[in-house]
C-alpha positions, 0 to 999 in steps of 0.5 A: 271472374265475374264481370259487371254489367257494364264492362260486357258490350250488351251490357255497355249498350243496356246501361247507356242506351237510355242515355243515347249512347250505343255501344258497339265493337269492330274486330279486325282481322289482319291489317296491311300496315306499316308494321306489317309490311314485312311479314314473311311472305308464307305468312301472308299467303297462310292468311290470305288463304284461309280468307274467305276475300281471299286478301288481307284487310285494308286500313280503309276496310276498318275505317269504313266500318268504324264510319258507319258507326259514327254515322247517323245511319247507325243511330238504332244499332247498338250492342253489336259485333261487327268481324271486319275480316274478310269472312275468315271468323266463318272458318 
């Protein structure tokens, strides 16, 4: 399946740059929510293991990257992709 221009993330980022929109992607890695709190245990330390951090990400991990990018700081960053994950993608 062909995708268009506009439905890949460069492609996203060439057709609305121009129009001072930046188009940018966060990918989290496993998250410590209410809906994950009762992992099994063996789960959890499988996951904290192959992290480079050595931990399971925060909400607030995701929420700074995802502030960085609505700040005026990233105004000339488009067309990235940004693994919040501890390092675990690096494996």
């Amino acid at each position: 399946m062909l995708l268009s221009r506009s439905w890949t993330l460069h492609g996203q980022a060439q057709e609305f740059g121009e129009f001072g929109i930046t188009a940018n992607v966060i990918s989290p890695g496993a998250v410590e929510t209410e809906a994950s709190k009762d992992q099994v245990e063996q789960f959890r330390a499988a996951i904290t293991a192959l992290t480079p951090l050595k931990r399971v990400a925060q909400p607030e991990d995701i929420a700074k990257a995802i502030a960085l990018y609505v700040s005026e700081q990233s105004g000339f960053i488009t067309g990235s992709y940004v693994p919040v994950n501890g390092g675990k993608d690096m494996i």
